[in-house]
Backbone as CSV, one residue per row, in Angstrom:
resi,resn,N_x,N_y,N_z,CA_x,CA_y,CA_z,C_x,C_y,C_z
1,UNK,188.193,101.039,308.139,188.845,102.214,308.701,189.459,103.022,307.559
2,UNK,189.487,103.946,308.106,189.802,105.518,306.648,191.082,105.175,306.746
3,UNK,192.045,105.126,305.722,193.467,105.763,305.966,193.583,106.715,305.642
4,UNK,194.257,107.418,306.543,193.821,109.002,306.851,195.241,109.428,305.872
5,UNK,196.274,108.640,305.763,197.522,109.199,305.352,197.297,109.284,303.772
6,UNK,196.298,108.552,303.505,196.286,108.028,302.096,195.063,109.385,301.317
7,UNK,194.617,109.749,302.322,193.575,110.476,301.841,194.132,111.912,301.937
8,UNK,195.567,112.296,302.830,195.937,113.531,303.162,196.779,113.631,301.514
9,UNK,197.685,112.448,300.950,198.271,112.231,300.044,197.461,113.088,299.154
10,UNK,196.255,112.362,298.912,195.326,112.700,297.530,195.271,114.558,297.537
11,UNK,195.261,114.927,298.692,195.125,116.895,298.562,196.453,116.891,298.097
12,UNK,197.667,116.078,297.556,198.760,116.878,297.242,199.000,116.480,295.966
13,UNK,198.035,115.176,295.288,198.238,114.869,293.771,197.402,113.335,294.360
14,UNK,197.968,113.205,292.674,197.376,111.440,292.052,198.322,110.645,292.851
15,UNK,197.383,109.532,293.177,198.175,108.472,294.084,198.542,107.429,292.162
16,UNK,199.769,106.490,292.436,200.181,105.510,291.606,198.903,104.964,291.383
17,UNK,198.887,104.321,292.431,197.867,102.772,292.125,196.216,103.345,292.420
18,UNK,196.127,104.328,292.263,194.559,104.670,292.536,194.152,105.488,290.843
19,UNK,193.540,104.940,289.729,193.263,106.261,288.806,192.693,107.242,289.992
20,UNK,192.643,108.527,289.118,192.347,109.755,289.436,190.796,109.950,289.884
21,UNK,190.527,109.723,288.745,188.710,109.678,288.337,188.158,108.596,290.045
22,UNK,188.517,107.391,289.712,188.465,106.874,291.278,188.461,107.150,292.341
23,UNK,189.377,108.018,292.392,189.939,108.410,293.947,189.300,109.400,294.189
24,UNK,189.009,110.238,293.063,188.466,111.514,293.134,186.631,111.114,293.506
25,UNK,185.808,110.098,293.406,184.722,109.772,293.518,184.564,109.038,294.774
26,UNK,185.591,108.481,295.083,185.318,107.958,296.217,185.672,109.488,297.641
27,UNK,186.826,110.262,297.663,186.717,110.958,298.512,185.708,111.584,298.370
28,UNK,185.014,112.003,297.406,183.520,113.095,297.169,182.500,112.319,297.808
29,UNK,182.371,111.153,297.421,181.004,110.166,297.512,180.928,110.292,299.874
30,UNK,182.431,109.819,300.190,182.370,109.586,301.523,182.290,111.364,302.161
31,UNK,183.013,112.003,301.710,182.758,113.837,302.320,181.298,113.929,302.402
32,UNK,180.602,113.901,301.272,179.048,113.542,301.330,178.368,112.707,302.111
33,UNK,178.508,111.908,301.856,177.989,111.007,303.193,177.940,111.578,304.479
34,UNK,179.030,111.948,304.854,179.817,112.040,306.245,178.555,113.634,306.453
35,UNK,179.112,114.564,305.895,177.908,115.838,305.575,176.505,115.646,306.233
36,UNK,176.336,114.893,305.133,175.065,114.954,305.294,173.948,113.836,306.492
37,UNK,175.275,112.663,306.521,175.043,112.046,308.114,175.084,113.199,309.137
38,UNK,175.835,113.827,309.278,175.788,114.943,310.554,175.228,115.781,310.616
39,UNK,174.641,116.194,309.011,173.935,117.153,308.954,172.360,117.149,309.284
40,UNK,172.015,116.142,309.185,170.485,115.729,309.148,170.235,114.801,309.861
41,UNK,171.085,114.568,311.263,171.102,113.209,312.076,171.713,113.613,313.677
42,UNK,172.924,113.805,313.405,173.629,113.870,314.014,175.120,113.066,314.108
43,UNK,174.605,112.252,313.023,175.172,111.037,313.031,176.126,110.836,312.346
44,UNK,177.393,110.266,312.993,178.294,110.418,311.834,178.746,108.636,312.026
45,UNK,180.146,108.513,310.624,180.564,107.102,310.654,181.955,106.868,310.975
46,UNK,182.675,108.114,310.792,183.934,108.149,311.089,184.203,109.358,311.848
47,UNK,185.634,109.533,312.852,185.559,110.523,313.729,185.699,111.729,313.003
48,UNK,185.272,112.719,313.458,185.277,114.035,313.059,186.479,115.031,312.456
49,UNK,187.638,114.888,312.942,188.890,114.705,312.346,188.979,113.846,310.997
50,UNK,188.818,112.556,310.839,189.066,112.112,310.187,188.053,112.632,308.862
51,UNK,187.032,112.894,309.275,186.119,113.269,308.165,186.321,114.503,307.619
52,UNK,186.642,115.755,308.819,187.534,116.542,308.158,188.675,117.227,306.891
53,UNK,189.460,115.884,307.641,190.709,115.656,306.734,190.157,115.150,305.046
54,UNK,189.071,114.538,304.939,188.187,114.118,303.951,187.649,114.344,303.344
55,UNK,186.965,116.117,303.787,185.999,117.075,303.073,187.510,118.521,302.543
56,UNK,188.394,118.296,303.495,189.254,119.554,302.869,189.846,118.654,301.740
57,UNK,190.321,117.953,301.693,191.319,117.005,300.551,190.296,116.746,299.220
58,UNK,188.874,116.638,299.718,187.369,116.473,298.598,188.288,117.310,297.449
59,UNK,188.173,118.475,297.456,188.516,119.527,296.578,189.669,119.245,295.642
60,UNK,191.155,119.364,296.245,191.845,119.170,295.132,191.849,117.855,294.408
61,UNK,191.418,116.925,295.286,191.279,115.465,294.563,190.515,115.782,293.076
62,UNK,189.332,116.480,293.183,188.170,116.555,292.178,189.090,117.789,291.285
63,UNK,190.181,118.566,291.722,190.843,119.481,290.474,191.931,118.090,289.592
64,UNK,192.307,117.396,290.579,193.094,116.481,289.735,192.099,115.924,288.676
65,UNK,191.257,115.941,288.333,190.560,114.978,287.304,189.707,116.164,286.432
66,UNK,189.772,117.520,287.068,188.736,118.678,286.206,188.134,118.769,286.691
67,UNK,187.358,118.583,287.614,185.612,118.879,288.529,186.238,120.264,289.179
């Protein structure tokens, strides 16, 4: 299960215990996923909200590290 609180965190900075570079690959890697499951399926893995919250937060996560 997503923690959704943990992932809303990451759109507002670097978590302690997560490097940057990490956190920042894993929210990109799952926004993608999630995308392109729905996009070419229908199909998704987590609820739609939650994936949401996952593809807007994608972004500043990936400015915390330079992308």
């Amino acid at each position: 299960m997503l923690d959704v609180e943990r992932v809303t965190a990451l759109g507002n900075g670097p978590l302690e215990d997560v490097p940057d570079l990490e956190a920042a690959q894993a929210i990109i890697c799952l926004a993608s996923s999630e995308l392109e499951a729905f996009g070419t399926g229908g199909a998704a893995n987590i609820s739609e909200i939650t994936a949401s919250k996952a593809i807007v937060n994608a972004a500043p996560t990936a400015e915390n590290v330079g992308v």
